[in-house]
N, CA, C, O and CB atoms as a CASP TS submission, in Angstrom:
PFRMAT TS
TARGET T0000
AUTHOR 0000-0000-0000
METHOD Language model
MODEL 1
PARENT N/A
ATOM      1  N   UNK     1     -17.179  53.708 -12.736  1.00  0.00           N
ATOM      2  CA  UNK     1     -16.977  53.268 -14.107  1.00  0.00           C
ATOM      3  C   UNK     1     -15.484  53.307 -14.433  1.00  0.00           C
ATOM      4  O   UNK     1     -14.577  53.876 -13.826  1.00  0.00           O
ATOM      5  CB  UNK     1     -17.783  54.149 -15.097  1.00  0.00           C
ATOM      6  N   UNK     2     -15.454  52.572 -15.525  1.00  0.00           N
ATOM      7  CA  UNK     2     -13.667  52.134 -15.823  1.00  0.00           C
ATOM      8  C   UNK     2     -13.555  52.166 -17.399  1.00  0.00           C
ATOM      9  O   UNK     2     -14.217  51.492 -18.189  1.00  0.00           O
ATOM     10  CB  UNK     2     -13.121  50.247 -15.202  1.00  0.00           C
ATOM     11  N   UNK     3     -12.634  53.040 -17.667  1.00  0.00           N
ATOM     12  CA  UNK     3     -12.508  52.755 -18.741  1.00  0.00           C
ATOM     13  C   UNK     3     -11.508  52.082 -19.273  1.00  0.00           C
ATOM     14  O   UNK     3     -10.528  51.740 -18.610  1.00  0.00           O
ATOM     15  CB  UNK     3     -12.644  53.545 -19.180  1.00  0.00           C
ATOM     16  N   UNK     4     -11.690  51.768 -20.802  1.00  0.00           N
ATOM     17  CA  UNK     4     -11.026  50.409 -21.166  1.00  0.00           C
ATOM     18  C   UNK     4     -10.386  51.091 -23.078  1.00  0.00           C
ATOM     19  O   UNK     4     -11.090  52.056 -23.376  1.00  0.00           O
ATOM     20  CB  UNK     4     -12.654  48.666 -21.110  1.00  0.00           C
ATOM     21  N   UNK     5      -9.601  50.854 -23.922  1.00  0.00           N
ATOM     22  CA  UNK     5      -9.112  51.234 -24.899  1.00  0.00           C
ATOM     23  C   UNK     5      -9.254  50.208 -25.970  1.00  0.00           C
ATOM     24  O   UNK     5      -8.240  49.520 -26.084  1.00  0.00           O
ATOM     25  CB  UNK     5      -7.935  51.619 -24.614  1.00  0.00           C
ATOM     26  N   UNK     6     -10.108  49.945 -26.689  1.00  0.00           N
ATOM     27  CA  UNK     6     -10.110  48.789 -27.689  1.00  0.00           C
ATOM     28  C   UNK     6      -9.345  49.133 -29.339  1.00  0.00           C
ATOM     29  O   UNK     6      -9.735  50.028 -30.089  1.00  0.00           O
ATOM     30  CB  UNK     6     -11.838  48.393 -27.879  1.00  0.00           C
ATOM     31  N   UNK     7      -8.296  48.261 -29.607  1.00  0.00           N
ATOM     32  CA  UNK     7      -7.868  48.426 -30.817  1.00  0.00           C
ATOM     33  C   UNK     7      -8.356  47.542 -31.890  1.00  0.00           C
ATOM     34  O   UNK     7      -8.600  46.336 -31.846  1.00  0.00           O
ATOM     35  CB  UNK     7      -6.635  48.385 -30.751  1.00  0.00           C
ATOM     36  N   UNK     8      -8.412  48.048 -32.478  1.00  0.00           N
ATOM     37  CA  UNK     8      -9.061  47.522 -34.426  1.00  0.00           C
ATOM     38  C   UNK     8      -8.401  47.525 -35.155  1.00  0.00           C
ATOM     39  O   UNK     8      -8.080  48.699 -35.335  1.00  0.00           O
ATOM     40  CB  UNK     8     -10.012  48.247 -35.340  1.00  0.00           C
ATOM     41  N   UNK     9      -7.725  46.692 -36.025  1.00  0.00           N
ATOM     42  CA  UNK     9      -6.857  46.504 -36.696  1.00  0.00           C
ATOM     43  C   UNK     9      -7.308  45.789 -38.278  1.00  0.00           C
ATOM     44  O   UNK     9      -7.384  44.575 -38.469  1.00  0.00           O
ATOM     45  CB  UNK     9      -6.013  45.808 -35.811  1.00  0.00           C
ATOM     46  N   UNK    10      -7.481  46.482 -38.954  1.00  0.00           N
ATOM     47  CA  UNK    10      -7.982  45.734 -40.222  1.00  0.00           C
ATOM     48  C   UNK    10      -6.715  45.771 -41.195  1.00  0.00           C
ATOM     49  O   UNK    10      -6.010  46.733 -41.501  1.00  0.00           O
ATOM     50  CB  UNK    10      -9.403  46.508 -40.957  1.00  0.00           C
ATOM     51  N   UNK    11      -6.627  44.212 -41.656  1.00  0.00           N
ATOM     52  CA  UNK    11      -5.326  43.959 -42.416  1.00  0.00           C
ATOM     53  C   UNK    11      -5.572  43.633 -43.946  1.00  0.00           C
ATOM     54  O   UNK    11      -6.317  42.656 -44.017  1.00  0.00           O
ATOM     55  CB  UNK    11      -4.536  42.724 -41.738  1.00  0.00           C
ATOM     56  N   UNK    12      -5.307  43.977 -44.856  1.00  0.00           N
ATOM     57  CA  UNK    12      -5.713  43.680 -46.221  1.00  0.00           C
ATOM     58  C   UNK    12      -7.338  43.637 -46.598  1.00  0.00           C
ATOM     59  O   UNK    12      -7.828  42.817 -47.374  1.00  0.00           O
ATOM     60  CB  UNK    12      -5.096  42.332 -46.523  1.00  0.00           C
ATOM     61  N   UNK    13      -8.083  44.689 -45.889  1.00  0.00           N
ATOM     62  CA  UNK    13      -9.291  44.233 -45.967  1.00  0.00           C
ATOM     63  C   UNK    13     -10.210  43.425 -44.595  1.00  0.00           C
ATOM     64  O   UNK    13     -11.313  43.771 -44.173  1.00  0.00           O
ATOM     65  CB  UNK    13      -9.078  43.402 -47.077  1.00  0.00           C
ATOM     66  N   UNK    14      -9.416  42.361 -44.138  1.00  0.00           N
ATOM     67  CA  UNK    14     -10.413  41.693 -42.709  1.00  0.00           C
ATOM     68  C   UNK    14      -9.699  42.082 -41.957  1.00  0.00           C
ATOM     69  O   UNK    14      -8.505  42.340 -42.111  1.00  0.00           O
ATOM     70  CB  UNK    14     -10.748  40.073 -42.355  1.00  0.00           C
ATOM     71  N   UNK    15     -10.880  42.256 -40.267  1.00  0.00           N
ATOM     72  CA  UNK    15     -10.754  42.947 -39.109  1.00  0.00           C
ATOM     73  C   UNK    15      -9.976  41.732 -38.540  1.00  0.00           C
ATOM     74  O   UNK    15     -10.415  40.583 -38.589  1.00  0.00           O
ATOM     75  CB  UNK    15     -12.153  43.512 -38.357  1.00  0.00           C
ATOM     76  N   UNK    16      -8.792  42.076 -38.000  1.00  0.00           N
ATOM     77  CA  UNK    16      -8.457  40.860 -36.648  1.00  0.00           C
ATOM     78  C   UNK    16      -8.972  41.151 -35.771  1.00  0.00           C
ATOM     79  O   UNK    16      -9.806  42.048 -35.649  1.00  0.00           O
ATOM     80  CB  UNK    16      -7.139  40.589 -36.046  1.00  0.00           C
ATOM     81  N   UNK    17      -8.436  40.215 -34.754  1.00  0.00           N
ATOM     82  CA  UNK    17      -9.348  39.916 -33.195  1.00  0.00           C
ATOM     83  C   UNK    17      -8.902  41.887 -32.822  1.00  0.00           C
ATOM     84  O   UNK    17      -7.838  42.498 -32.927  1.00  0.00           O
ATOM     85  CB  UNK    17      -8.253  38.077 -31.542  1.00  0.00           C
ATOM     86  N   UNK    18     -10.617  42.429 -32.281  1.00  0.00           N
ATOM     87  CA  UNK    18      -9.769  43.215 -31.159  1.00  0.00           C
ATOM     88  C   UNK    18      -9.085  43.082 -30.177  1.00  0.00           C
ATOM     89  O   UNK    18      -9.006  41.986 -29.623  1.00  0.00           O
ATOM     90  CB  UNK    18     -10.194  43.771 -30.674  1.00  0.00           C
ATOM     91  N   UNK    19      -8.476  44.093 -29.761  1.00  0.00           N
ATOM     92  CA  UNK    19      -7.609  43.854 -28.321  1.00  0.00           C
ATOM     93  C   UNK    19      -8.322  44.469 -27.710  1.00  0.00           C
ATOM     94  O   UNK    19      -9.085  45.275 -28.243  1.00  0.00           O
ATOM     95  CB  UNK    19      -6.131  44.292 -28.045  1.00  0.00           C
ATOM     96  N   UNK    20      -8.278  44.266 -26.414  1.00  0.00           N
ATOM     97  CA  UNK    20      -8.548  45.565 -24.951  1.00  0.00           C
ATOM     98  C   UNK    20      -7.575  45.716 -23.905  1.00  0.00           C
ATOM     99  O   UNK    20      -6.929  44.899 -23.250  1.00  0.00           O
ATOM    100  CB  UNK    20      -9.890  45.228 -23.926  1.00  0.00           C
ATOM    101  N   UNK    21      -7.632  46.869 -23.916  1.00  0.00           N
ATOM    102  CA  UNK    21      -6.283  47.251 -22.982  1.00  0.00           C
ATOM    103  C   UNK    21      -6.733  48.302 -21.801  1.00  0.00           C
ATOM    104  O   UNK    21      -7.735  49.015 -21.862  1.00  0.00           O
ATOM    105  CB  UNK    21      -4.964  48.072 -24.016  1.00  0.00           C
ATOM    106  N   UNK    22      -6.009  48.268 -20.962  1.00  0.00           N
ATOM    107  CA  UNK    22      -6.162  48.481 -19.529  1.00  0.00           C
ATOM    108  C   UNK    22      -5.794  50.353 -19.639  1.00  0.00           C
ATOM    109  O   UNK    22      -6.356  51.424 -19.412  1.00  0.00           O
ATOM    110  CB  UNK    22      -4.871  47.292 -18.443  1.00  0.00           C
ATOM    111  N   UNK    23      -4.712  49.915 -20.051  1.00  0.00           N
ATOM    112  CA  UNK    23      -3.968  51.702 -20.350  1.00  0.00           C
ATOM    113  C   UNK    23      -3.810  51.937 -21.522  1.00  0.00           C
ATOM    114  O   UNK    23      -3.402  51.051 -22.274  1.00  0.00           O
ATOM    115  CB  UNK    23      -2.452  52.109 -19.822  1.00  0.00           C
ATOM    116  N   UNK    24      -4.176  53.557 -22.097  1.00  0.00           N
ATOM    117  CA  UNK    24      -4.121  54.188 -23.092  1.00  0.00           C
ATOM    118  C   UNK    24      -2.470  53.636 -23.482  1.00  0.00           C
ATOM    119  O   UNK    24      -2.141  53.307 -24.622  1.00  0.00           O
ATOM    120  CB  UNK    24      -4.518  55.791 -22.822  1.00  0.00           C
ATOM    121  N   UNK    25      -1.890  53.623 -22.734  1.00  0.00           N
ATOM    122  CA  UNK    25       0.221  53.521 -23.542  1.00  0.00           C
ATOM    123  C   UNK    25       0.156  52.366 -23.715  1.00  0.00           C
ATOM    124  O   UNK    25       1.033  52.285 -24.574  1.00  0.00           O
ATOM    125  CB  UNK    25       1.989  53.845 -22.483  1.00  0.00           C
ATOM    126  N   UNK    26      -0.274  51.125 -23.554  1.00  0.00           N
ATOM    127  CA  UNK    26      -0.297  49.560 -23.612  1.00  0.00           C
ATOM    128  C   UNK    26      -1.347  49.685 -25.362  1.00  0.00           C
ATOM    129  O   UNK    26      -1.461  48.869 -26.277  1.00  0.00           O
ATOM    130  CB  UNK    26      -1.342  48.592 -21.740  1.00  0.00           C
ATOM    131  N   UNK    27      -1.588  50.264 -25.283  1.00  0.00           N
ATOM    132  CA  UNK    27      -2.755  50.589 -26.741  1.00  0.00           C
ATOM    133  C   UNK    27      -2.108  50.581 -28.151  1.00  0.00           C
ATOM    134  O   UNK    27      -2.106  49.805 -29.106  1.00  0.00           O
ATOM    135  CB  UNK    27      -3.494  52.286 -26.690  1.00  0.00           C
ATOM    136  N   UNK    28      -1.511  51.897 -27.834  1.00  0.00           N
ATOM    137  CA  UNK    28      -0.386  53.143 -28.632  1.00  0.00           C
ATOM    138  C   UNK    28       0.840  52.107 -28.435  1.00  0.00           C
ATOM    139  O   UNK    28       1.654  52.541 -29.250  1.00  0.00           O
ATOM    140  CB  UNK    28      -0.071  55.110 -27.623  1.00  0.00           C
ATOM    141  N   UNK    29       1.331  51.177 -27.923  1.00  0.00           N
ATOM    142  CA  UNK    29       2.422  50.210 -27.801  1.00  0.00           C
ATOM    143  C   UNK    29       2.449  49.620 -29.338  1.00  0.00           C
ATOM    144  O   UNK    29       3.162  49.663 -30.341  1.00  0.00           O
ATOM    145  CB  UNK    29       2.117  49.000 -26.540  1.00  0.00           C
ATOM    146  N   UNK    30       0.941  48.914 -28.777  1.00  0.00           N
ATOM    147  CA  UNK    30       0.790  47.778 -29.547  1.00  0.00           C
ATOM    148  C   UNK    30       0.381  48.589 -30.877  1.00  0.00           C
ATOM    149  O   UNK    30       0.884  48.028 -31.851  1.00  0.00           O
ATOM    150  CB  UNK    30      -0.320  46.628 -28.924  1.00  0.00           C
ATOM    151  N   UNK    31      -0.291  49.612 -31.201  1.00  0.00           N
ATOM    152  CA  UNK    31      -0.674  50.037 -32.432  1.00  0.00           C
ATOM    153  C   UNK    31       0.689  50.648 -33.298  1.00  0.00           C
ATOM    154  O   UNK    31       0.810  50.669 -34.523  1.00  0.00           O
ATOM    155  CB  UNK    31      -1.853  51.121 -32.189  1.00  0.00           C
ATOM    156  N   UNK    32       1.954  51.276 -31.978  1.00  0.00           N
ATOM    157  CA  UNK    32       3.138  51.363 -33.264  1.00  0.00           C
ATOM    158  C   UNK    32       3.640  50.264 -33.391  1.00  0.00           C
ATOM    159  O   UNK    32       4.361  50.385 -34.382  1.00  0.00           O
ATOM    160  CB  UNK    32       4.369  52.293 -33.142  1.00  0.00           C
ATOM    161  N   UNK    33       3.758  48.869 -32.879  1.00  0.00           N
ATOM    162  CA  UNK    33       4.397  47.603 -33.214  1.00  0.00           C
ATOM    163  C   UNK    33       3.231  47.232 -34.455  1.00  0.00           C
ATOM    164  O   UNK    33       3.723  46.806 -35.500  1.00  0.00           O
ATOM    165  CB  UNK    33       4.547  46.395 -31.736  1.00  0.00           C
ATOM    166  N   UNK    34       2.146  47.330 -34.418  1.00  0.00           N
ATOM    167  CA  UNK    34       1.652  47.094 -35.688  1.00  0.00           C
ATOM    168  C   UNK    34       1.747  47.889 -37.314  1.00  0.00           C
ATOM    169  O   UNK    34       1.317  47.506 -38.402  1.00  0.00           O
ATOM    170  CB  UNK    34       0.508  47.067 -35.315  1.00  0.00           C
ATOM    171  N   UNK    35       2.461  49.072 -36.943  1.00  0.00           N
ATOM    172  CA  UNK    35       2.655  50.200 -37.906  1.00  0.00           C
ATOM    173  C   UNK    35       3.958  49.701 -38.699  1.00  0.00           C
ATOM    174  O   UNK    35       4.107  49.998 -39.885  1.00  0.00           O
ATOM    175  CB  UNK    35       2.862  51.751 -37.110  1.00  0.00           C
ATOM    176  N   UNK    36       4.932  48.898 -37.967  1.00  0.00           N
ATOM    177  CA  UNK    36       5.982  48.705 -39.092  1.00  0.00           C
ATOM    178  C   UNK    36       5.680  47.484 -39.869  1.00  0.00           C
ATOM    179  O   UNK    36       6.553  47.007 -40.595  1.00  0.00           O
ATOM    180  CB  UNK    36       7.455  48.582 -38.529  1.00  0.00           C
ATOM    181  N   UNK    37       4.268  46.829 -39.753  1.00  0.00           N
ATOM    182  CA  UNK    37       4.283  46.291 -41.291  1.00  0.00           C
ATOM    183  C   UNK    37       2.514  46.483 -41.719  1.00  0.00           C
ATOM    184  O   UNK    37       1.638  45.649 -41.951  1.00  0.00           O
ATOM    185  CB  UNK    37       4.941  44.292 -41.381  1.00  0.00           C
ATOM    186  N   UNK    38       2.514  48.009 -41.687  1.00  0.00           N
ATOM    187  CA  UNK    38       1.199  48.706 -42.045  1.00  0.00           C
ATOM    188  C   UNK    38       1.854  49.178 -43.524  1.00  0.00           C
ATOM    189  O   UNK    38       2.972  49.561 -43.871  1.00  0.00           O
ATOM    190  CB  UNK    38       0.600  50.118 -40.820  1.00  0.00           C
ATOM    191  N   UNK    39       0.232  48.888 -44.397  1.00  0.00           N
ATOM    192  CA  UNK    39       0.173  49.003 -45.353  1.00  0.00           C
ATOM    193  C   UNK    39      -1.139  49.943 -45.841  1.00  0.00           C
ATOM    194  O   UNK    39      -2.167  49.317 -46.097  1.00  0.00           O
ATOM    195  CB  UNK    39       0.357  47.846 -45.687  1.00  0.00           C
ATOM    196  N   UNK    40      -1.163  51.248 -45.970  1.00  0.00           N
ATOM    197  CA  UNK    40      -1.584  52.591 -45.962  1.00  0.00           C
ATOM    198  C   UNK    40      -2.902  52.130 -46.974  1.00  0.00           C
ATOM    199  O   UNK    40      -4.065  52.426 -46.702  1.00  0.00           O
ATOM    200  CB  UNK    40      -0.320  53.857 -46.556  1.00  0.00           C
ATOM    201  N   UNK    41      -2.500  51.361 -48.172  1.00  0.00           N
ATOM    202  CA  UNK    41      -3.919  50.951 -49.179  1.00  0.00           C
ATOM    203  C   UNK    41      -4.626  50.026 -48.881  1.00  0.00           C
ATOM    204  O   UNK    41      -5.637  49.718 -49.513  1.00  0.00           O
ATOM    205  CB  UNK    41      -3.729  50.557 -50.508  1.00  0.00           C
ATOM    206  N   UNK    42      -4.146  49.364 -47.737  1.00  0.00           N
ATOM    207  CA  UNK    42      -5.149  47.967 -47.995  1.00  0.00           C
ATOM    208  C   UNK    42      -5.254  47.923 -45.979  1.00  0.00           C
ATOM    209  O   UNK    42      -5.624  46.856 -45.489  1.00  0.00           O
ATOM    210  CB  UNK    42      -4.015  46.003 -49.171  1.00  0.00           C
ATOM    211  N   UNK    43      -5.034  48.686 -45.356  1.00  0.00           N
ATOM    212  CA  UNK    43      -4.705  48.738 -43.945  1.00  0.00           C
ATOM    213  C   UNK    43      -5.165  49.558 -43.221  1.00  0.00           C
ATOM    214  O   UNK    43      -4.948  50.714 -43.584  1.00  0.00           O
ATOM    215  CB  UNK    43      -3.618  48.841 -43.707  1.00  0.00           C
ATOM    216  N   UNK    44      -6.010  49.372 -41.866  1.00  0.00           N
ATOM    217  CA  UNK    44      -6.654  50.522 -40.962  1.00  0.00           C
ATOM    218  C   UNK    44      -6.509  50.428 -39.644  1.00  0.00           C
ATOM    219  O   UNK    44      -6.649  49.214 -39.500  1.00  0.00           O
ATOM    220  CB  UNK    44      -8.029  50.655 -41.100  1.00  0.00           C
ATOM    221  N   UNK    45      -6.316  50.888 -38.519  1.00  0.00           N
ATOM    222  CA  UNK    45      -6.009  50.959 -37.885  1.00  0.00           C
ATOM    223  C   UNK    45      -6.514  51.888 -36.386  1.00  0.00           C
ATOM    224  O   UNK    45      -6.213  53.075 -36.510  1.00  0.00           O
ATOM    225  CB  UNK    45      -5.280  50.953 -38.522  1.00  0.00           C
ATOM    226  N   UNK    46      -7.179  51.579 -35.090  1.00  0.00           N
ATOM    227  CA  UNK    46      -7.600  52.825 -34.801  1.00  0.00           C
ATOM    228  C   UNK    46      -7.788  52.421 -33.364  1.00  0.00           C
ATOM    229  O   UNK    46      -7.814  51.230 -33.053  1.00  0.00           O
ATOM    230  CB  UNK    46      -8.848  53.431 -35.649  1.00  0.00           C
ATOM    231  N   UNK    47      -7.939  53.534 -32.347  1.00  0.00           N
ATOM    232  CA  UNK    47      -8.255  52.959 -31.116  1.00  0.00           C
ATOM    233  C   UNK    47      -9.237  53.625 -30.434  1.00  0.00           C
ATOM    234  O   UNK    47      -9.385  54.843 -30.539  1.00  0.00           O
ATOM    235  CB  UNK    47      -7.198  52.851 -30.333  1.00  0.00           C
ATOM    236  N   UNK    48     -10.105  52.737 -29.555  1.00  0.00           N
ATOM    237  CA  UNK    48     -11.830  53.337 -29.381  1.00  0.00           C
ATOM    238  C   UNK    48     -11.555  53.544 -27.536  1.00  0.00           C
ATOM    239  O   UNK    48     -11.032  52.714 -26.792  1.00  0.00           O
ATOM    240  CB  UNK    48     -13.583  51.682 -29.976  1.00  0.00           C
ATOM    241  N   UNK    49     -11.946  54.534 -27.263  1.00  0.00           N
ATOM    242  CA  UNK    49     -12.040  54.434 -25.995  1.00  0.00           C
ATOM    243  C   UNK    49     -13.831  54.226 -25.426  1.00  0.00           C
ATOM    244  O   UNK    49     -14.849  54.379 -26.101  1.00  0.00           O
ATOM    245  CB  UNK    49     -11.247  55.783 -25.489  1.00  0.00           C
ATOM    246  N   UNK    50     -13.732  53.927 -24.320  1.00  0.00           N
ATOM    247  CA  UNK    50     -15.294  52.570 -23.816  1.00  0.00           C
ATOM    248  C   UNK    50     -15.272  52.988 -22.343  1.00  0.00           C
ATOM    249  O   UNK    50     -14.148  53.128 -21.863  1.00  0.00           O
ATOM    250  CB  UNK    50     -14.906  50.225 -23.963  1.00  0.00           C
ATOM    251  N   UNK    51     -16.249  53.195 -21.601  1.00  0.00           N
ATOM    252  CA  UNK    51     -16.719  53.170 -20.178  1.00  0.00           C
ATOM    253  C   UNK    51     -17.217  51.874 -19.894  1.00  0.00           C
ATOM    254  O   UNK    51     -18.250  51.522 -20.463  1.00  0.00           O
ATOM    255  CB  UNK    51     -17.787  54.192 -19.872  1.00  0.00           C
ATOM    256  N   UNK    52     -16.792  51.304 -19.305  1.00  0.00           N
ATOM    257  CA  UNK    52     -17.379  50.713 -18.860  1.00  0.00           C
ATOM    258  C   UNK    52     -17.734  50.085 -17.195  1.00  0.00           C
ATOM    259  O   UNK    52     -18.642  49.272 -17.023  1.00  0.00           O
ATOM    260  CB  UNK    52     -17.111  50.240 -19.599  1.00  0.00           C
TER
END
């Protein structure tokens, strides 16, 4: 089994596309490049780890 890191990104309310990523740091990359135009009231953010 392999695991895989899926990010969720909900922006003003709607979910964008998830991502899936190979490595936990390719994840955490992309989730602080999404943090400098995160918006704390209307913005969520999170990353799921998956076996698959």
């Amino acid at each position: 089994m392999k695991k895989i890191w899926i990010l969720i990104y909900v922006h003003r309310g709607f979910i964008q596309e998830p991502e899936i990523f190979l490595k936990i740091k390719n994840a955490e990359k992309r989730k602080k490049s999404i943090m400098q135009n995160f918006n704390p009231d209307y913005d969520e953010i999170s990353i799921f780890e998956k076996m698959i």
